[in-house]
N, C-alpha and C positions, 0 to 999 in steps of 0.2 A: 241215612242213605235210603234211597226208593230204588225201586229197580226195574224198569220196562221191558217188557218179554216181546223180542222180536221173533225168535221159535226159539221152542223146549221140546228136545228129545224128538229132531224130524228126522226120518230115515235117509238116507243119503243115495239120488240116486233123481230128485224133483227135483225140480227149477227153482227158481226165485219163491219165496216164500212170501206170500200177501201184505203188502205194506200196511204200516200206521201211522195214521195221522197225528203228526204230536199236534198236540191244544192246552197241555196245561204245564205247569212249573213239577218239575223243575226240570221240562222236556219239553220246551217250548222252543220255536226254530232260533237259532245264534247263539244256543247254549255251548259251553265242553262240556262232556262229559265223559266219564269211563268205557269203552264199550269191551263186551267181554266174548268171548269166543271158545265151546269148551267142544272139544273132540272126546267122545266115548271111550274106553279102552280099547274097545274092540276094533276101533280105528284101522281101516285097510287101504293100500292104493296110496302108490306115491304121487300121483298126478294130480291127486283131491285138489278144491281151492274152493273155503267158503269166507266171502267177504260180507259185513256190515258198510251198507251204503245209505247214502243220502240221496234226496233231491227235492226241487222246489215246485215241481209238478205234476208227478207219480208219472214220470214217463221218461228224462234225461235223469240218468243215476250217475254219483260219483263215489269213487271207492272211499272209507275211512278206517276201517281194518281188516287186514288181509288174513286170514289162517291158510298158508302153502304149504303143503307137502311135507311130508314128517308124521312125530309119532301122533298118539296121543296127549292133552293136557290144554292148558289153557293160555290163549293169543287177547293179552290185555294191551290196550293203549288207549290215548285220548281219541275220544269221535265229537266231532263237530256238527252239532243237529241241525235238521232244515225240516221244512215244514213233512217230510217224507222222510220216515226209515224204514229200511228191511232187512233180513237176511238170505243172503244169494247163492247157490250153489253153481260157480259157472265150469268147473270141473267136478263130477261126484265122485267121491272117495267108493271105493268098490264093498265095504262094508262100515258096520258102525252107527253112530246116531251123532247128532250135534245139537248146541244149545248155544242162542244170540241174546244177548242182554244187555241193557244199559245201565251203567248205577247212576245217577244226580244227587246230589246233596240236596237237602230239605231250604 
């Protein structure tokens, strides 16, 4: 497994966090892959909501996994790549850190 770093350990409280351009395998656009979503312990703020999104021109995003509300720990599901991924904070949790990743198989 590989693993693409959409943000590691960003404080909670910014925006959208600078997209990547995938261009190589096995994060190439029309891939599945894992995407992972990990809240700090310190995790605060039931309102938080940070999502892994896509899109096909760094400018119309669509969501592919959501972390809402709750404690701490980790929001895995399949995420479906396009030529654009990021991680979003469109509600900031009032403490804590977070971290967005993809894993692809080799």
């Amino acid at each position: 497994m590989q693993a693409l770093v959409l943000a590691q350990d960003v404080a909670f409280g910014a925006a959208a966090v600078a997209a990547v351009e995938l261009t190589a395998t096995p994060f190439y656009p029309g891939r599945q892959v894992v995407g992972v979503i990990t809240l700090s312990s310190d995790t605060a703020g039931a309102a938080g909501v940070i999502k892994i999104q896509s899109s096909p021109d760094n400018a119309t995003w669509t969501d592919q996994l959501v972390a809402a509300a709750g404690p701490h720990g980790d929001t895995i599901g399949n995420v479906a790549t396009d030529t654009y991924m990021r991680a979003n904070q469109t509600v900031a949790y009032t403490a804590g850190k977070f971290s967005a990743y993809l894993l692809g198989g080799v």
